[in-house]
Backbone bond lengths (Angstrom), bond angles and torsions (degrees), N, CA, C in turn:
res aa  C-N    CA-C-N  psi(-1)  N-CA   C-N-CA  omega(-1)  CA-C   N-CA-C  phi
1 X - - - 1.446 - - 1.531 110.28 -
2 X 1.330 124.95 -29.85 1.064 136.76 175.37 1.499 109.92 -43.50
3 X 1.409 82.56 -89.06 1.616 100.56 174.68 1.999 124.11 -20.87
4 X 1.576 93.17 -49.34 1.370 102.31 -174.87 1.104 110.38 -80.67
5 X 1.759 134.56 -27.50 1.597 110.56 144.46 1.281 124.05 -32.57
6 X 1.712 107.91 -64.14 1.440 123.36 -157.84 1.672 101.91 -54.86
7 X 1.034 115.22 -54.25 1.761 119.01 173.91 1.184 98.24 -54.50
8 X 1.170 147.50 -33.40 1.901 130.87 -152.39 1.705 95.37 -91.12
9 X 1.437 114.47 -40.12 1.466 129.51 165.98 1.585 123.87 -40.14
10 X 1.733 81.20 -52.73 1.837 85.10 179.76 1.428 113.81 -80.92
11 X 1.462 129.29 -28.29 1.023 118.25 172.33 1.478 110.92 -89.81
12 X 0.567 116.54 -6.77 1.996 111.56 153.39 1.749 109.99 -52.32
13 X 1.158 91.91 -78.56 1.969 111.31 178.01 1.592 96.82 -39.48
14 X 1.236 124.36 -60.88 1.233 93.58 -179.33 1.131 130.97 -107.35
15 X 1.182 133.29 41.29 1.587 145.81 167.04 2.158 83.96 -98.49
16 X 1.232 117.86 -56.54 1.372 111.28 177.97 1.127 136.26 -14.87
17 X 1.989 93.68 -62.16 1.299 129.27 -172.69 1.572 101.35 -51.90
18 X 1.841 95.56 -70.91 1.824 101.93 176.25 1.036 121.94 -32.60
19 X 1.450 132.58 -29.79 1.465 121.29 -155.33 1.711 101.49 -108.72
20 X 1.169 110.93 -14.15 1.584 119.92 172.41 1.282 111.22 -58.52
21 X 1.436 117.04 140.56 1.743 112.67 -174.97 1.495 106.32 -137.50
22 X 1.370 152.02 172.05 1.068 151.67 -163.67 1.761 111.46 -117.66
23 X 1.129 100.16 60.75 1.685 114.49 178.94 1.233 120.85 -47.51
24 X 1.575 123.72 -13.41 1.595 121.28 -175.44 1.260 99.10 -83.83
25 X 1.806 116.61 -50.96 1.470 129.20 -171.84 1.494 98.61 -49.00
26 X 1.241 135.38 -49.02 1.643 132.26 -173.76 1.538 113.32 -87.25
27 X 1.198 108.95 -27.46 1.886 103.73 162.30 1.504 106.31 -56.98
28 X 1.401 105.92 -49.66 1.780 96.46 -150.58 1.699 94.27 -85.94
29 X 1.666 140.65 -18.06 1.319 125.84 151.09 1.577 122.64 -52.57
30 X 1.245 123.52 -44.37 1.452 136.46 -171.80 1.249 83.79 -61.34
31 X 1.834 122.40 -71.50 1.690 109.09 -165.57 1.637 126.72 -52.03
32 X 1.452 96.41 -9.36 1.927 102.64 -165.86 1.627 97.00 -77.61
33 X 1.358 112.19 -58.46 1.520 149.05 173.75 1.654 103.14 -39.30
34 X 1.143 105.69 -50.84 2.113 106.13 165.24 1.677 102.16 -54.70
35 X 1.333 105.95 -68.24 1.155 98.27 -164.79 1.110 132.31 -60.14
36 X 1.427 114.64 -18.52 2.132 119.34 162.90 1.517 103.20 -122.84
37 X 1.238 95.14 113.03 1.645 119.28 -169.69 1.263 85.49 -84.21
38 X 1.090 140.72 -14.70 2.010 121.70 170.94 1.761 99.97 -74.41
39 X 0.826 129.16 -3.29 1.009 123.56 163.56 1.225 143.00 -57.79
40 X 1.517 139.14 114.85 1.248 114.25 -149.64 2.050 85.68 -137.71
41 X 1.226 112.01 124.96 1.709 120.27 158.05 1.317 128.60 -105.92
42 X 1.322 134.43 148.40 1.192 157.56 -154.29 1.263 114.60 -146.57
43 X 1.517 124.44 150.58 1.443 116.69 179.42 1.751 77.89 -125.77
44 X 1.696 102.91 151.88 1.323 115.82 -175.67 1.541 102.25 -158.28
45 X 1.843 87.82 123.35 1.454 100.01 163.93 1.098 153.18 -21.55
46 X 1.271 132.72 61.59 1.641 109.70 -168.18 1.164 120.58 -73.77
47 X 1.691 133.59 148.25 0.838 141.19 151.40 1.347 128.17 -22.27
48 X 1.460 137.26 143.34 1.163 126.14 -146.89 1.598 155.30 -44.96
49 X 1.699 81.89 84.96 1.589 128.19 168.30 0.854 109.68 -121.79
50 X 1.855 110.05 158.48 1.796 103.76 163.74 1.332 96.48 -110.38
51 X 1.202 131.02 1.16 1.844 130.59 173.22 2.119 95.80 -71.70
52 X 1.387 85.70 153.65 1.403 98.36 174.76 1.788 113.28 -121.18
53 X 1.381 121.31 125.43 1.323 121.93 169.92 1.290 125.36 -51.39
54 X 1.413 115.62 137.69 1.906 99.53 158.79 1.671 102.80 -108.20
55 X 1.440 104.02 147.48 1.285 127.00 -167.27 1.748 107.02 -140.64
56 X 1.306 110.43 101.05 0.982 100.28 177.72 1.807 112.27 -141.48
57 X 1.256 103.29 151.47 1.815 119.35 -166.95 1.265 120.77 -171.44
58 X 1.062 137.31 151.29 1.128 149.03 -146.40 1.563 126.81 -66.68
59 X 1.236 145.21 142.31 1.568 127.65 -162.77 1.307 114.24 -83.90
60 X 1.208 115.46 7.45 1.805 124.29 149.68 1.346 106.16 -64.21
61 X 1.378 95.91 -83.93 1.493 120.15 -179.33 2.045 115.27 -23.01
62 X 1.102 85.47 -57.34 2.125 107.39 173.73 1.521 78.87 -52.88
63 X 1.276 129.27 -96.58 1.152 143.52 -161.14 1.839 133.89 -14.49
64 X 2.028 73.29 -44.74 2.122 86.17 176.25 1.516 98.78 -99.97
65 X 1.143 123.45 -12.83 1.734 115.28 142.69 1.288 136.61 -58.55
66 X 1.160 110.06 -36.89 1.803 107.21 -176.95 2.293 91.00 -80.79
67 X 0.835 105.25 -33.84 1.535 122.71 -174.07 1.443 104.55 -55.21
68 X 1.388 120.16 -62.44 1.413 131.00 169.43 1.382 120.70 -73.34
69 X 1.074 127.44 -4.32 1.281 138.62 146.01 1.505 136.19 -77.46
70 X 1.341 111.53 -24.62 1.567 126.04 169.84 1.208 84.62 -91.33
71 X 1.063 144.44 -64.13 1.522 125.19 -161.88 1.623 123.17 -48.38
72 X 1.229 89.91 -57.61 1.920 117.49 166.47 1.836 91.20 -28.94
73 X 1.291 103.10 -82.29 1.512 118.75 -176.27 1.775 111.49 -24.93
74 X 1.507 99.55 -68.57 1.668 92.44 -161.88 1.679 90.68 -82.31
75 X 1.148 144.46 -15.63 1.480 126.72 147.53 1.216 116.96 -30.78
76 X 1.500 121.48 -60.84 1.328 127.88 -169.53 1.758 102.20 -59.33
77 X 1.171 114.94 -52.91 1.599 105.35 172.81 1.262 130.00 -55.14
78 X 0.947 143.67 -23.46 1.246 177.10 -59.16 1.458 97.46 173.21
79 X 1.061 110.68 -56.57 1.845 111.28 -173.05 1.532 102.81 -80.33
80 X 1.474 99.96 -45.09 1.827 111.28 -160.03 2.060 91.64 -63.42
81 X 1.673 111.76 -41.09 1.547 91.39 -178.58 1.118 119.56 -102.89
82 X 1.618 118.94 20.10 1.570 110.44 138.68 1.848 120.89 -83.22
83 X 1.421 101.33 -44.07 1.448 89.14 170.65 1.725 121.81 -52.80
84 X 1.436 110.07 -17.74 1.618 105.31 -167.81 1.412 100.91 -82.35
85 X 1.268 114.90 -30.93 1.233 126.76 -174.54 1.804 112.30 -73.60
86 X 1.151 102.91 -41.33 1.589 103.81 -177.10 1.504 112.31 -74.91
87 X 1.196 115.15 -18.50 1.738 118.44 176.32 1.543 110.83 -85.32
88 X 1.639 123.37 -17.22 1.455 117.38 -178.62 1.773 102.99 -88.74
């Protein structure tokens, strides 16, 4: 009988734990995020997780990302059809 308190206890405590969340850390982002309306957040997939990130920065900032990323991209082609080309 012991025991099956002691287990009903521990799995209490930690089903608790799980469900506890850190509400100051997301008050005081939400309040930063009011105050510069250029601000723009997103939640994004990570790779194998099923939780989603928030990522958020400014619509410049987004901007010289999607920018440096197309570039990145047709760079990458760029090499792959000279290398394809230099091996035939």
């Amino acid at each position: 009988m012991k025991y099956v308190i002691s287990g009903a206890f521990l799995a209490g405590l930690m089903l608790s734990g799980c469900a506890s969340t850190d509400d100051s850390k997301t008050a005081a982002t939400d309040s930063s995020n009011q105050k510069n309306d250029n601000m723009v957040c997103e939640y994004i997939r990570v790779t194998g997780s099923n939780l989603k990130k928030k990522i958020c920065m400014t619509r410049e900032e987004r901007e010289r990302q999607r920018e440096a990323a197309r570039n990145e991209m047709e760079e990458l082609g760029k090499r792959m059809a000279l290398d394809t080309a230099t091996r035939n």
